[in-house]
C-alpha distance (Angstrom), angle and dihedral (degrees) to the residues before:
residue distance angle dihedral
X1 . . .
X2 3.64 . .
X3 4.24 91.7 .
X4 3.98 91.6 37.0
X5 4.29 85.6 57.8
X6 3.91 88.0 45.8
X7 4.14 94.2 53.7
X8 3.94 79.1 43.3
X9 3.61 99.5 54.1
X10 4.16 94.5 38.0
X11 4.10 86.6 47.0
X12 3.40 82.5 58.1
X13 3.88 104.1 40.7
X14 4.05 80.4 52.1
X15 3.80 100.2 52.7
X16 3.63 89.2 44.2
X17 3.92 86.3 53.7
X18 4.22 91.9 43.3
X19 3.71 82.9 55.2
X20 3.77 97.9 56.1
X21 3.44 95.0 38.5
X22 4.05 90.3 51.1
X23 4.21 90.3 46.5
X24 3.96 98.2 41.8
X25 4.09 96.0 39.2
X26 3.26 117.7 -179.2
X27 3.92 140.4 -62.9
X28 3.72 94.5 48.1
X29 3.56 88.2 138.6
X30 3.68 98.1 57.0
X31 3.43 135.4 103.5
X32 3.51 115.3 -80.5
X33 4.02 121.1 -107.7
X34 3.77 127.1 -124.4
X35 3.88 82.3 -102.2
X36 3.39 148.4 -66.3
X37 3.67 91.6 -47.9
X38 3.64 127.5 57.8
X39 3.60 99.1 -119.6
X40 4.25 116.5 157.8
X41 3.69 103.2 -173.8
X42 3.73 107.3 126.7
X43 3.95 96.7 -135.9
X44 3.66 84.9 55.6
X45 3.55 97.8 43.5
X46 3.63 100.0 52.3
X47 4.04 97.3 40.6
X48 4.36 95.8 40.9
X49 3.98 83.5 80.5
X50 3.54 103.0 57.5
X51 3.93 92.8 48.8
X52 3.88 88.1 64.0
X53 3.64 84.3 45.2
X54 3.70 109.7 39.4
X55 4.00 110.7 -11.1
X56 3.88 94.0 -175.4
X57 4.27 94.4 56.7
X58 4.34 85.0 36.6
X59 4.40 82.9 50.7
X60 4.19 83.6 49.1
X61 3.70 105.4 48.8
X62 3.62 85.3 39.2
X63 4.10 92.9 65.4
X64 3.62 88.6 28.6
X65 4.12 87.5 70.3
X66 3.70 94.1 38.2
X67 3.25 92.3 59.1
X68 4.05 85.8 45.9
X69 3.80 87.1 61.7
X70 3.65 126.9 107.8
X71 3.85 128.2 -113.0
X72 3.72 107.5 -92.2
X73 3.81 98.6 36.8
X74 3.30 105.6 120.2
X75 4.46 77.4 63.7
X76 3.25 105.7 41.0
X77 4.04 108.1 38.2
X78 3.69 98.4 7.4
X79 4.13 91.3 163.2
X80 3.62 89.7 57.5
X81 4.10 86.8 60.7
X82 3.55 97.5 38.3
X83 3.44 92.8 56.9
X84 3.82 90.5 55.6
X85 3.76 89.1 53.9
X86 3.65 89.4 45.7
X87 3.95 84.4 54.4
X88 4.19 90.5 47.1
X89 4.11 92.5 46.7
X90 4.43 86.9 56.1
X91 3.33 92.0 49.1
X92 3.68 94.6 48.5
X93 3.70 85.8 50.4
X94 3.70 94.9 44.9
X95 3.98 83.8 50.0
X96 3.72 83.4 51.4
X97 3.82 84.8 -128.2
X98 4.06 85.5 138.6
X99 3.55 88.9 172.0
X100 3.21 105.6 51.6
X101 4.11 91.7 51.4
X102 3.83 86.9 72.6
X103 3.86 98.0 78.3
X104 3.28 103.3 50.4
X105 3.75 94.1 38.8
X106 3.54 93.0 50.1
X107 4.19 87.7 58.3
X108 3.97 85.2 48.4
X109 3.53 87.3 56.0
X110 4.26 99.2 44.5
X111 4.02 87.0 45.9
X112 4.06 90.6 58.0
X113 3.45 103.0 37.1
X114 3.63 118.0 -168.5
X115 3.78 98.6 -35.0
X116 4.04 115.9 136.5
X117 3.95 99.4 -111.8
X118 3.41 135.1 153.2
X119 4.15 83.6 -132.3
X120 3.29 101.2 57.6
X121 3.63 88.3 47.7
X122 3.56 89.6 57.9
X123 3.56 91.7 51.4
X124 3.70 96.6 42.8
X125 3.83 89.8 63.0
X126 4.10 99.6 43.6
X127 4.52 75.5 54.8
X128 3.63 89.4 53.7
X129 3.69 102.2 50.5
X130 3.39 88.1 46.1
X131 3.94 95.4 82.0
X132 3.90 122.0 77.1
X133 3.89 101.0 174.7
X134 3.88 120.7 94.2
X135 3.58 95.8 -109.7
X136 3.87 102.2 35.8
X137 4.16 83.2 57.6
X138 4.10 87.7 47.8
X139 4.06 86.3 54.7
X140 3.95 92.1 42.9
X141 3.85 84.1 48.6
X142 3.73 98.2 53.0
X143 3.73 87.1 40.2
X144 3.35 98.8 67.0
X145 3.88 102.3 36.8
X146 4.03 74.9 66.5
X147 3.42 92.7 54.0
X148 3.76 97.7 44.5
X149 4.00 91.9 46.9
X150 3.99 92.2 63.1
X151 4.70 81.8 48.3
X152 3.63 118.8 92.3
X153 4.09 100.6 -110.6
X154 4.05 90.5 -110.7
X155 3.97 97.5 30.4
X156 4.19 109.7 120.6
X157 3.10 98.9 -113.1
X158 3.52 100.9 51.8
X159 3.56 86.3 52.9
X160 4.02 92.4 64.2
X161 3.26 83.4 39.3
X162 3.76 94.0 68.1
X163 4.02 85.4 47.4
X164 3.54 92.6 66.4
X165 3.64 91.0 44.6
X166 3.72 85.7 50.4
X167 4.05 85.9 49.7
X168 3.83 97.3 51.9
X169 3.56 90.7 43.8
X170 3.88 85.1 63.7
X171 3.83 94.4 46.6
X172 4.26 88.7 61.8
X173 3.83 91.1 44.4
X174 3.75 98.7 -104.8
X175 3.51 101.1 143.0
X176 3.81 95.4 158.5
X177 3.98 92.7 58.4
X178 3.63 87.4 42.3
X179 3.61 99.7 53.2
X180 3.97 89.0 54.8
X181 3.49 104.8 50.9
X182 4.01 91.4 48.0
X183 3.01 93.7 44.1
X184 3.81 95.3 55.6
X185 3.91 88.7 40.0
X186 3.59 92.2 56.9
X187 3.86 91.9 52.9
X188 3.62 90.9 40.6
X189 3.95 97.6 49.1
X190 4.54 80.9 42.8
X191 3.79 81.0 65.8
X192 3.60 116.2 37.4
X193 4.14 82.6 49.7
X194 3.91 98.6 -108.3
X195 3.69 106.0 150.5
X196 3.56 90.0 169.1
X197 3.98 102.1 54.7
X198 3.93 84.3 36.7
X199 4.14 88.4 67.2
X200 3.68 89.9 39.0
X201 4.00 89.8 55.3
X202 3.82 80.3 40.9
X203 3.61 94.4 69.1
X204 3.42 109.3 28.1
X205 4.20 79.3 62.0
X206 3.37 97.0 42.9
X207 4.46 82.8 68.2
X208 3.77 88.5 49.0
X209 3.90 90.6 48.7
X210 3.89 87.1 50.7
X211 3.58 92.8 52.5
X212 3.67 91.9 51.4
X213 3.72 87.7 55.5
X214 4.09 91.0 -115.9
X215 4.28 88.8 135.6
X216 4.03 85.7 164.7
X217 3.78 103.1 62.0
X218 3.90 90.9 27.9
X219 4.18 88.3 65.1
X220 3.85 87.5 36.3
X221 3.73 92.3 59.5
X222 3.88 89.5 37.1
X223 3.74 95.6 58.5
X224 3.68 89.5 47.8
X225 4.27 85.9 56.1
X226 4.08 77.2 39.6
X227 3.80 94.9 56.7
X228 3.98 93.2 43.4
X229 4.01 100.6 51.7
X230 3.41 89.0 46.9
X231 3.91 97.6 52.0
X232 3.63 85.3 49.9
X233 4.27 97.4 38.7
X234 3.91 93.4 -123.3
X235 3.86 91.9 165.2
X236 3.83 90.9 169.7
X237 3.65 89.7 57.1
X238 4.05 95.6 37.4
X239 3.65 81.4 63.9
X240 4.01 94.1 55.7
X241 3.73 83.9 48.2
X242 3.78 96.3 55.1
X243 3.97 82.6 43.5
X244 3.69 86.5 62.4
X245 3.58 107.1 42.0
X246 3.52 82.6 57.2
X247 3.36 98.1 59.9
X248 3.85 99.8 45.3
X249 4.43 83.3 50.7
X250 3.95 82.7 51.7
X251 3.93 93.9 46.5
X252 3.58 84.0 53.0
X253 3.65 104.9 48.7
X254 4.06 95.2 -111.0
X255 4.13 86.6 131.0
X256 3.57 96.9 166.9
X257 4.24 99.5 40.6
X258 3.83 72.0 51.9
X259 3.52 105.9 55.5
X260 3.86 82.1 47.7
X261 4.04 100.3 57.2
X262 3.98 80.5 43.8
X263 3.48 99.6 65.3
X264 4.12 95.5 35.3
X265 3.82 73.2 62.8
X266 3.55 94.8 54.1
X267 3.89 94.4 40.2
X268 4.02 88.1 57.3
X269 3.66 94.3 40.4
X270 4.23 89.7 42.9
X271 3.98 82.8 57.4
X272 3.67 99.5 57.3
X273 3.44 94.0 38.3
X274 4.12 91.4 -114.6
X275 4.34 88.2 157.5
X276 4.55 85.0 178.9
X277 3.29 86.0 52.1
X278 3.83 102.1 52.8
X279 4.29 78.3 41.4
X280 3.44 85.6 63.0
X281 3.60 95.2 50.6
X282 3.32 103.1 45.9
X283 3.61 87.0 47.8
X284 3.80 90.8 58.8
X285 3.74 84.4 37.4
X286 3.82 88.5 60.8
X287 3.64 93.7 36.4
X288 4.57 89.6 62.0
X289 3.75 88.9 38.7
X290 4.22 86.2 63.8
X291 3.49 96.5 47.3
X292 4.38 87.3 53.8
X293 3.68 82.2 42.1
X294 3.87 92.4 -124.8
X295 4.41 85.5 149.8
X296 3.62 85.8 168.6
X297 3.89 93.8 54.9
X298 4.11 96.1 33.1
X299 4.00 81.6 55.4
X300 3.61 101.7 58.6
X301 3.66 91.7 42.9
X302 3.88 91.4 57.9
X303 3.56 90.9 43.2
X304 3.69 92.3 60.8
X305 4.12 92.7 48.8
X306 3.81 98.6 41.8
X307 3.87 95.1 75.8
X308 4.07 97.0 40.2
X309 3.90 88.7 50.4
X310 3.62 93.3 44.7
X311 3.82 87.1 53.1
X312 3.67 92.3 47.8
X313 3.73 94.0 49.9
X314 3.41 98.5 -121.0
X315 3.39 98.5 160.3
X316 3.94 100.3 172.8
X317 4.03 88.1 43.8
X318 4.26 86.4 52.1
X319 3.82 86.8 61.1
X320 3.20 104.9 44.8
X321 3.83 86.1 42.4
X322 4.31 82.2 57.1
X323 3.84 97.8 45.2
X324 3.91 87.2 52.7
X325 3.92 101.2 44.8
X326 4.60 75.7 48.9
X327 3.38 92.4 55.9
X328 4.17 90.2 37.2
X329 4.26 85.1 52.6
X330 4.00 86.3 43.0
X331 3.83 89.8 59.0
X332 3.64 91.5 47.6
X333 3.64 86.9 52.5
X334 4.26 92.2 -114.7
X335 4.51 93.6 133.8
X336 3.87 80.9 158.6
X337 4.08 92.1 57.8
X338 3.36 86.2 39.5
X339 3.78 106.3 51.7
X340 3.66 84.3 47.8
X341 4.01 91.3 64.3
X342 3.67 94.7 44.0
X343 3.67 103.2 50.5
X344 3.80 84.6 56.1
X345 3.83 87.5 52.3
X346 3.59 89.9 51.0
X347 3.49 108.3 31.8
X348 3.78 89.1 114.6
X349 4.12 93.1 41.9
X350 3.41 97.2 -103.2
X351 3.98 93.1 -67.9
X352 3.90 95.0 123.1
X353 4.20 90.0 44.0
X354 3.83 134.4 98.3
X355 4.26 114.0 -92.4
X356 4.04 80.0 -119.7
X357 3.88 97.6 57.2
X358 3.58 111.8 39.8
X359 4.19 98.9 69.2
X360 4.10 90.2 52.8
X361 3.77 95.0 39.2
X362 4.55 89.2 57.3
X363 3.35 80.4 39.3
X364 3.47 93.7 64.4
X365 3.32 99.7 35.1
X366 3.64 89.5 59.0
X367 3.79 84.7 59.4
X368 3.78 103.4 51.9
X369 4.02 85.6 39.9
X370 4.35 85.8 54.7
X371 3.89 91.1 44.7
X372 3.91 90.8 52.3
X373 4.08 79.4 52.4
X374 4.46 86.5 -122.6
X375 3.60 80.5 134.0
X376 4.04 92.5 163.6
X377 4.30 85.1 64.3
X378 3.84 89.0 46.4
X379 3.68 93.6 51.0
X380 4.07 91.4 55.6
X381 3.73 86.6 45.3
X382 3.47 93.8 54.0
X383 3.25 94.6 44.5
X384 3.99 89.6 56.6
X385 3.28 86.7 51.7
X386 3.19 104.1 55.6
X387 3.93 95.9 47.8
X388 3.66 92.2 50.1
X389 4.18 92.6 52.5
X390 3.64 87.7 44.3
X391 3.68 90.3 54.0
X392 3.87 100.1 34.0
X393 4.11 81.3 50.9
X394 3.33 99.5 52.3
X395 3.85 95.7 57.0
X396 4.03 95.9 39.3
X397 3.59 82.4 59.5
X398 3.83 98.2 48.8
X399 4.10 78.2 46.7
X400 3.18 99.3 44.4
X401 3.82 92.9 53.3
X402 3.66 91.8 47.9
X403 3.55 91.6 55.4
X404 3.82 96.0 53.1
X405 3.92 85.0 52.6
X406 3.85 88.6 52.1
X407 3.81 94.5 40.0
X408 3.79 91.3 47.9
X409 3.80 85.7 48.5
X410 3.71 92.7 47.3
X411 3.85 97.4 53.6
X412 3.82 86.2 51.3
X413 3.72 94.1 55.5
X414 3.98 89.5 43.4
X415 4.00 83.9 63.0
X416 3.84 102.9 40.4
X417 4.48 78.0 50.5
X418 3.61 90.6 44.6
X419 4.46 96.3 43.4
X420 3.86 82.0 40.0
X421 3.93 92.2 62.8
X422 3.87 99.0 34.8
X423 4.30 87.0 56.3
X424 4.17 88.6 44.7
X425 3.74 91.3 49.9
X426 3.99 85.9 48.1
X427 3.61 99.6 52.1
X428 3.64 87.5 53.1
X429 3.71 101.7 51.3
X430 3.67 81.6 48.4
X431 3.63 98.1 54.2
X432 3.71 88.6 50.8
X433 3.60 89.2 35.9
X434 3.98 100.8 51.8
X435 3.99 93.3 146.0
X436 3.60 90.6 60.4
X437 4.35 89.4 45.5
X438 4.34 89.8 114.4
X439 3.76 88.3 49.7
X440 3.87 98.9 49.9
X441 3.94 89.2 39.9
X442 3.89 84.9 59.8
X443 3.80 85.6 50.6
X444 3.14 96.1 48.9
X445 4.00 97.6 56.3
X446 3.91 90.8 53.5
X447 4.36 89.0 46.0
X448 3.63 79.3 51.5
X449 4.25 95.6 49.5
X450 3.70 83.9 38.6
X451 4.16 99.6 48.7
X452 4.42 80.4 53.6
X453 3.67 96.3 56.6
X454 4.06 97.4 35.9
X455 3.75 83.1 53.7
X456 3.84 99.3 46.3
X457 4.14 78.3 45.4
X458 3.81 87.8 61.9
X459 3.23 104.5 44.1
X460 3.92 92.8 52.7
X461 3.70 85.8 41.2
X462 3.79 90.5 50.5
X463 3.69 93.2 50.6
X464 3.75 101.9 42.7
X465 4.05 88.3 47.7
X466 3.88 89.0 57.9
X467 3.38 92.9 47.9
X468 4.12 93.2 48.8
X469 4.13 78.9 52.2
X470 3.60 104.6 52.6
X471 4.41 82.4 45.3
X472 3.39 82.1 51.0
X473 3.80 107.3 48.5
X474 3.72 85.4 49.5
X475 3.78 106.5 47.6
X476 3.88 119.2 69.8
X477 3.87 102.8 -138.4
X478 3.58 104.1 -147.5
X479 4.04 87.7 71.0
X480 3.87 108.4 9.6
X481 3.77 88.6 -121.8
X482 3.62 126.4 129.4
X483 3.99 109.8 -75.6
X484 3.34 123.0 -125.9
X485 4.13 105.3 -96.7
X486 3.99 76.7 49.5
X487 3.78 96.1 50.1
X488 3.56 94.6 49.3
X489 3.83 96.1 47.4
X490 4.05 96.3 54.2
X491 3.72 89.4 42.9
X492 3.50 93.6 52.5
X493 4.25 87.8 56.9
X494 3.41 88.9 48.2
X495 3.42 93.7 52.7
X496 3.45 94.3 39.8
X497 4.46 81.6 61.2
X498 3.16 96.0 42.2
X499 4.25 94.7 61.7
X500 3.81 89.1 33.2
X501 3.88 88.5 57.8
X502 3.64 97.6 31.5
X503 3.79 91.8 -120.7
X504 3.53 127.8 145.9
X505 4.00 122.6 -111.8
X506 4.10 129.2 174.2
X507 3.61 134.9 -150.1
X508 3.59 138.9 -165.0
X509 3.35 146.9 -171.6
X510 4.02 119.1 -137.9
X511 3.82 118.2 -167.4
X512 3.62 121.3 170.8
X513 3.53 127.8 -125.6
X514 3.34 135.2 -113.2
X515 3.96 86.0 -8.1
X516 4.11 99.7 156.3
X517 3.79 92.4 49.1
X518 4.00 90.0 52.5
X519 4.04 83.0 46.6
X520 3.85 90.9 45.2
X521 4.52 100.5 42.5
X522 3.87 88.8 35.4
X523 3.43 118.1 25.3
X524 3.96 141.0 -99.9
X525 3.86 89.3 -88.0
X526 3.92 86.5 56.1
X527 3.25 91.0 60.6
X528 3.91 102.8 40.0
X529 3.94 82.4 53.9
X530 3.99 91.7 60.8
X531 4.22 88.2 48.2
X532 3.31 88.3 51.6
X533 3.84 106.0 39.2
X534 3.83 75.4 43.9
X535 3.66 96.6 57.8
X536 4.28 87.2 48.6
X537 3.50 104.8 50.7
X538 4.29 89.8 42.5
X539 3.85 83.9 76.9
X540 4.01 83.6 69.4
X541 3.81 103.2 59.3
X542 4.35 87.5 32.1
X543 3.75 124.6 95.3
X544 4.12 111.5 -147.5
X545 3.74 88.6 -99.0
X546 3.72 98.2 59.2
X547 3.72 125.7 102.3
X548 3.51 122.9 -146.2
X549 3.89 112.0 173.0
X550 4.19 124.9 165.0
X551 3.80 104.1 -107.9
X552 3.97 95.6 -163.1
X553 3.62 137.0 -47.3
X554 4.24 110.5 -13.8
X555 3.92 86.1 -14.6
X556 3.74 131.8 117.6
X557 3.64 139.2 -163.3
X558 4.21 114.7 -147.3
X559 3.73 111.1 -167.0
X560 3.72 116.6 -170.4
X561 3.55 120.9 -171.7
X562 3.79 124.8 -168.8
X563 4.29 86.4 24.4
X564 3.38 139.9 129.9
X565 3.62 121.8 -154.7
X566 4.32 90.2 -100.6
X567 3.65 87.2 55.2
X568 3.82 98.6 45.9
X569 3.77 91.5 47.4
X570 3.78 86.0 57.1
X571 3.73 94.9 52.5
X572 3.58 91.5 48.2
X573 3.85 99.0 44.7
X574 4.41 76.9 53.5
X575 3.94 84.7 52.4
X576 4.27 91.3 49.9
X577 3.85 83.4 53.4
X578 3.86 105.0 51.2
X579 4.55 85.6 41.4
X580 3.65 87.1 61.9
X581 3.54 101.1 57.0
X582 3.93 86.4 53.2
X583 3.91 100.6 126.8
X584 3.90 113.1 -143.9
X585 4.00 94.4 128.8
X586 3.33 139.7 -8.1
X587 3.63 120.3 -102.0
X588 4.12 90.1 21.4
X589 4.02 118.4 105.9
X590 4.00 117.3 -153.2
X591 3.99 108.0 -147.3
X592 3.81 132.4 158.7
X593 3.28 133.1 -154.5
X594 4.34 118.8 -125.0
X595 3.86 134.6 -162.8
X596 3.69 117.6 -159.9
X597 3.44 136.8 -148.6
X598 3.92 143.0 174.1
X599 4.13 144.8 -176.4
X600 3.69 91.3 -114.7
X601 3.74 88.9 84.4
X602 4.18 86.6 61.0
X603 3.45 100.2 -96.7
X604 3.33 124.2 160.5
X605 3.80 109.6 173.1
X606 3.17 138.0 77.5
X607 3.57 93.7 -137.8
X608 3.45 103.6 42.2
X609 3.64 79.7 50.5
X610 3.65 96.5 59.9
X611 3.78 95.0 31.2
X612 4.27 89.3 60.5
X613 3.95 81.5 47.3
X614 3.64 91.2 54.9
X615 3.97 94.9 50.8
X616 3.69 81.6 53.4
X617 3.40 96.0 57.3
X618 3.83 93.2 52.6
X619 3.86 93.2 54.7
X620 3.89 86.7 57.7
X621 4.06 91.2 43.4
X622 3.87 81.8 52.1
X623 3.45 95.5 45.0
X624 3.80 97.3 61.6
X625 4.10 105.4 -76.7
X626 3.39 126.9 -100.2
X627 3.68 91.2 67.3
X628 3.36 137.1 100.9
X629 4.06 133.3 -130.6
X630 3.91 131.8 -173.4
X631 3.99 117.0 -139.1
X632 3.92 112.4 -91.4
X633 3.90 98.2 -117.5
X634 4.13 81.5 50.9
X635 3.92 87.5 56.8
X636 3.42 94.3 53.6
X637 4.02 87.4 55.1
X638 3.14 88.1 49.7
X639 3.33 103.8 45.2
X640 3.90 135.0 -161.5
X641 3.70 125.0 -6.8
């Protein structure tokens, strides 16, 4: 047993050291390139440098020799000014001034023509990642699969080509095409020797990996990005790093080591005068500061990024700026303030808005409508809302899937690259080596053993770590219950039963009272300890069919199958009971508040279901809290008393 645990711990040691080698490649060491792209032109060459350095002076010098030029350039040495542009579109990018790239990438572009050249490749891609709406990414898209088609397959520049692609794909929420071509850039650029398209692969995957909810190898490709701009002092770039360490720390729920990488962002982008880049991190600042529900703090970090992005023309980052200074003014109790920001969000219903904002901001909306008590307007809202989450949950889960496929692909072809090298790199030393050929054959045999079991380990790995994802996209961690994407998916089977049977089911909506003040005298851990003592003594008053699932913040979803509205008022009435003896201090009495609904008034939705549940539980808020109401078409059903 002994020897079987030592093969076990060295196949482990090994795969760990595969991995590495297959993430940090090789060359990190070296020099850095004028960029991702092999451009030569000198005025290129000797400017691409400073952007990773300092964008704002590289932006400077850049118009300072334009304006040097002579009349007639653009005719007689048009490189020599394209390359300039080319040097004023990175900057703008670096900047994050994506807009204001275009222009001078677009002149880049007339000046070359459509001549096969590194440069114009170069300035092809800053034009592409200059577009943010739906169809100005679809153009950029098609663009550059143009552009790549005239490329050898293996060529540089095709190569950062296929990042960009890999970038846009991002932008429209595609993380499953994403994934794939990064993936096979990064291996690609590992090969052909390109340290510096390798990092940029690196962190355009280390968003995707994020958004797949794999935190672990998204900061284990960051600090190898980390590692390189720092051995080559790319401030501007150290900044975007910060930037995205942040956001993985935010995805995972580490607010504070958050707000911290956030403003080591801002410091570095303060320094080299990068004003959308301290936008952006105050944005992010403010967006943390919400979820501790510090509204004071949250609000004077928006403040400070609403007139840079406005300047910028950020249109997308202006919204979302709006919908989080609504739901800052909601949390200060200001629905007038904040109905005023959303109706300018969605004065066009959402159609000129990103997939990821338009759900929250009618959610919102519903609730500053419901707190000005124009409960009709709330309902419609809510009703919005609820279609476009359905919708926008339904394909992040058929994208989400795909990704894991891809990812789980991906980490297979990052070992057969990595086992690959190690056996090349052995059958040279050999050849050199012949006197030692009986030794290395032995070694070879046990690699061989070795290479079986690590890849039996993977696969079993693989597996079990998509299962622990698919438990984990469905389970809200805070109380182990069914989240809300997973609420609202097995109550829309059981619904779906219940009307094909023509059996009655029940749903209500629980809200607790007085929640923020218990947050606010006691603390936040106060009032996780009720949600979760909540969650625990639910299984009490629940029969095995029931599903309870948290619907958002100190709200719950109650899904009763096989009940009439008698019955579910029972069950809830057993629920009111087993709150109250919640212990958080003594003298103080947790309640909620619940709205109920059922199919016997004809629904047949979901979320009208939940929506006429919802009105319900804003007649019992009104009537005093701790109460609870049943929806006015179920009252009718019901009839009197």
């Amino acid at each position: 047993m002994s020897d079987i645990a030592a093969i076990g711990r060295t196949t482990l040691r090994w795969c760990a050291g595969l991995l590495v080698l297959a993430l940090a490649g090789m060359g990190i060491g070296k020099p850095a390139n004028a960029g991702c792209f092999p451009v030569r032109a000198p005025q290129f060459v000797a400017l691409r440098p400073l952007v990773s350095r300092d964008a704002s002076q590289a932006l400077a010098q850049a118009e300072a020799r334009i304006a040097r030029l002579p009349p007639g350039s653009a005719r007689s040495d048009p490189r020599r000014l394209a390359a300039l542009y080319a040097i004023q579109a990175s900057a703008y990018r670096a900047l994050a001034l994506y807009h204001a790239s275009r222009a001078p990438a677009r002149r880049g572009l007339k000046l070359l023509g459509g001549a096969v050249d590194p440069l114009r490749e170069q300035i092809l891609s800053s034009y592409a990642l200059s577009f943010d709406s739906p169809a100005g990414i679809a153009r950029a898209l098609r663009r550059i699969k143009q552009a790549r088609a005239s490329l050898p397959a293996n060529s540089p520049s095709a190569l950062c080509l296929k990042i960009t692609a890999g970038d846009l794909n991002i932008l429209r929420n595609r993380s499953d095409l994403a994934i794939r071509e990064l993936t096979q850039s990064y291996l690609r650029a590992q090969s052909l020797g390109l340290p510096t398209a390798r990092i940029d692969a690196g962190i355009v995957l280390t968003r995707v990996l994020t958004k797949m909810g794999d935190y672990k190898q998204a900061l284990d490709l960051l600090r190898q990005t980390i590692g390189w701009d720092k051995a080559h002092n790319s401030t501007n770039y150290l900044a975007t790093d910060q930037y995205f360490e942040g956001g993985i720390l935010r995805a995972m729920r580490h607010y504070h080591r958050a707000i911290a990488a956030y403003r080591s962002d801002r410091a570095l982008s303060t320094a080299i005068d990068d004003r959308q880049g301290v936008a952006y991190a105050n944005l992010s600042i403010c967006q943390a500061e919400i979820a501790l529900k510090r509204f004071a703090a949250a609000r004077r970090a928006c403040n400070r990024a609403a007139p840079v992005l406005a300047a910028g023309n950020a249109h997308a980052m202006v919204n979302e700026t709006n919908v989080l200074r609504a739901r800052i003014a909601l949390g200060e109790q200001h629905p007038r303030h904040a109905l005023a920001l959303l109706n300018r969000v969605l004065d066009h219903s959402g159609a000129d808005l990103a997939a990821t904002t338009i759900a929250p901001a009618y959610l919102a909306r519903s609730r500053a409508e419901a707190a000005l008590h124009r409960y009709a307007v709330a309902y419609r809202d809510q009703s919005q809302y609820l279609r476009r989450f359905k919708a926008q949950n339904r394909i992040n889960q058929s994208r989400l899937k795909a990704a894991l496929e891809m990812h789980f692909r991906a980490s297979e072809e990052f070992l057969r690259n990595a086992v690959l090298t190690r056996k090349l790199q052995a059958a040279a030393y050999q050849a050199a080596k012949q006197r030692q050929l009986l030794h290395w054959m032995g070694t070879a045999g046990v690699a061989g053993g070795l290479i079986i079991i690590l890849l039996s380990y993977i696969l079993i790995s693989g597996r079990r770590h998509r299962r622990q994802l698919v438990v984990l996209a469905n389970t809200d961690p805070l109380t182990s219950l069914p989240n809300r994407g997973h609420t609202a998916q097995r109550a829309t089977l059981a619904l779906g039963s219940a009307l094909e049977h023509n059996r009655p089911l029940t749903v209500a909506l629980l809200d607790f009272d007085h929640f923020k003040t218990i947050n606010d005298q006691y603390g936040h851990a106060t009032g996780d300890h009720v949600l979760r003592e909540f969650a625990r003594v639910s299984h009490e008053a629940l029969r095995g069919g029931d599903i309870l699932g948290r619907w958002g913040g100190e709200e719950f979803l109650l899904v009763l199958p096989e009940t009439t509205l008698d019955s579910a008022l029972l069950t809830v009435g057993r629920l009111c009971a087993l709150v109250s003896r919640i212990d958080i201090r003594a003298g103080l009495r947790v309640t909620f508040s619940a709205g109920l609904a059922t199919t016997a008034e004809g629904v047949r939705t979901l979320d009208e279901l939940v929506a006429r549940a919802d009105a319900a539980l804003y007649e019992a808020k009104d009537a005093g809290r701790d109460a609870v109401r049943i929806s006015r078409a179920a009252s009718a059903v019901l009839g009197p008393g």
